[in-house]
N, C-alpha and C positions, 0 to 999 in steps of 0.2 A: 457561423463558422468564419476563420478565416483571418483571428487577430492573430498577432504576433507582437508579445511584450516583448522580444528582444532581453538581452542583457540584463539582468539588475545585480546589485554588487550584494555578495550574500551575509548575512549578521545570523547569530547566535541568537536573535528573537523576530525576527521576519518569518512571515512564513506566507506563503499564497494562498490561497482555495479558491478551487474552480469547479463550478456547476457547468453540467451537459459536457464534461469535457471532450468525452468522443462523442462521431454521429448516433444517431437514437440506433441505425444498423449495424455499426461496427460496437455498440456498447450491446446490444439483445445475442449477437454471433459470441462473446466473450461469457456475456453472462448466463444464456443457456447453457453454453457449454458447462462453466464451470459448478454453476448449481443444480447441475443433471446429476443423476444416482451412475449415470454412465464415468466421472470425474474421477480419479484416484487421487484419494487424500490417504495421508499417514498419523498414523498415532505418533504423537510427540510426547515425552513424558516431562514435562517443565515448560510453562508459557516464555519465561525470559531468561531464565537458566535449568538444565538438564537434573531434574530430583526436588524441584523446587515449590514441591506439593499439588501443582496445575496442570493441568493438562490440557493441548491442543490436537488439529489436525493439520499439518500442511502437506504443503506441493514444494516441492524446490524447484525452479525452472531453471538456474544460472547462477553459479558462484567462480569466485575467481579462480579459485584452485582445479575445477574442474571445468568449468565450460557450461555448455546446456549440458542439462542433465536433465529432460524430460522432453518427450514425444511430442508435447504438447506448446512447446515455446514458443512455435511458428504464430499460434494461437493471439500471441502478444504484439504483434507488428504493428498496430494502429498504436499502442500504447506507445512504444520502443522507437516509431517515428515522430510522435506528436513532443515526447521528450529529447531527441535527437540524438537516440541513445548508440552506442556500436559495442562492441567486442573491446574495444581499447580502451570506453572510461565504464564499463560494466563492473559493478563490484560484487550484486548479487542483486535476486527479483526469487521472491519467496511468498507465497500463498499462505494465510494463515485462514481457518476455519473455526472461530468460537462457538462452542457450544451454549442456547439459550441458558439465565439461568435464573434463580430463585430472585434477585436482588442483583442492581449493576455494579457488578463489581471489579476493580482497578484490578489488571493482569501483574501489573509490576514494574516500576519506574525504570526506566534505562535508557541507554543513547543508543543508537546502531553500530557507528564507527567515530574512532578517536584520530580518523584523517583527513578531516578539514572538506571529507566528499558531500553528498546531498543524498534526502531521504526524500521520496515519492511513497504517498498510498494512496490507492484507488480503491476507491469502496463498491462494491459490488450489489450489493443491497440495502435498503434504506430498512431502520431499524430506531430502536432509542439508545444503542449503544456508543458509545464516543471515543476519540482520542483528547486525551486531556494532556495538557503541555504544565511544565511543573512551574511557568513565567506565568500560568495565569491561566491562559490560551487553550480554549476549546474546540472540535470540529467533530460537528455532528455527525454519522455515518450514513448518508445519502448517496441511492443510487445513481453512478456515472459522473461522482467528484473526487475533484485529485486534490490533495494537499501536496504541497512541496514545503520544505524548510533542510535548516541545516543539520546533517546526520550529529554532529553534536548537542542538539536539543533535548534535553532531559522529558520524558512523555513517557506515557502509558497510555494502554487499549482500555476501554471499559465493554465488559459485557452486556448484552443485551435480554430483555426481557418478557420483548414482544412478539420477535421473531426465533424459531428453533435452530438459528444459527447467524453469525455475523462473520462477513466473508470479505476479506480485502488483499489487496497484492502490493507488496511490499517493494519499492525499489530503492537501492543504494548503488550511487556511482559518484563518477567525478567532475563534476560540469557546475558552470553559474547558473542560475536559474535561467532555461531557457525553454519557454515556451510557444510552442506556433500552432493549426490550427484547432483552436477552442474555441469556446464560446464564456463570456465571463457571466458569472450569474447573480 
């Protein structure tokens, strides 16, 4: 624990990953919670757009139009500190829960946001599913690693095959990459 990259200037094909990012206690308090049958997930009907054949489960914890919108955001504080995140460059932190499936299959290419903000995912459980970047760029879904890049990056989710679900927390806000205590892996 304990680097701090400081600043880096952000590009349209940069991207970070970090192993062990939170403590192994503050990553088991997040991930019990949220892979417990106690969790409330939502039927979503469209992975990357609404009717768009696929279908997900999320959480919404925080969007900009509304605020927190779930009981459970407190839940996120190691995460929401380690990014240096507040209420002011918050854009939204959403939960997605894929269902295992027959073959890995690409959810659906797309950006997050078209305003110059930054995309975080933390993956929750290690699996063989991936995020695939349309520049090339790969990141395996391992548990207690964050990818950062810029919310303009063209990517897609891929499902997994080993596990009965792949489970990651999405965040989008407005900040240069700025990360402090982690561990690089």
């Amino acid at each position: 624990m304990g680097c701090s990259l400081g600043s880096l200037e952000k590009s349209h094909t940069e991207m970070k990953i970090i192993d062990d990012y939170l403590s192994e206690y503050q990553f088991k308090q997040i991930q019990d919670l949220m892979m417990s049958n106690m969790f409330p997930w939502y039927y979503n009907d469209g992975m990357v757009n609404e009717y768009d054949g696929k279908y997900t489960f999320i959480h919404g914890f925080y969007d900009i139009d509304n605020g927190v919108n779930s009981g459970f955001f407190n839940v996120l504080d190691p995460l929401i500190d380690n990014l240096k995140l507040n209420k002011n460059n918050l854009k939204r932190i959403k939960a997605n829960l894929n269902l295992k499936t027959s073959s890995n299959d690409k959810t659906g290419w797309h950006i997050d946001r078209c305003d110059s903000s930054t995309t975080s995912i933390f993956y929750l459980n290690s699996n063989n599913g991936w995020t695939q970047f349309k520049n090339g760029g790969k990141v395996e879904s391992v548990s207690n690693r964050m990818v950062i890049f810029d919310s303009e990056l063209e990517h897609t989710g891929v499902t997994c095959t080993d596990q009965n679900r792949r489970v990651m927390i999405n965040f989008n806000y407005d900040q240069e990459y700025m990360v402090t205590g982690c561990s690089l892996g």
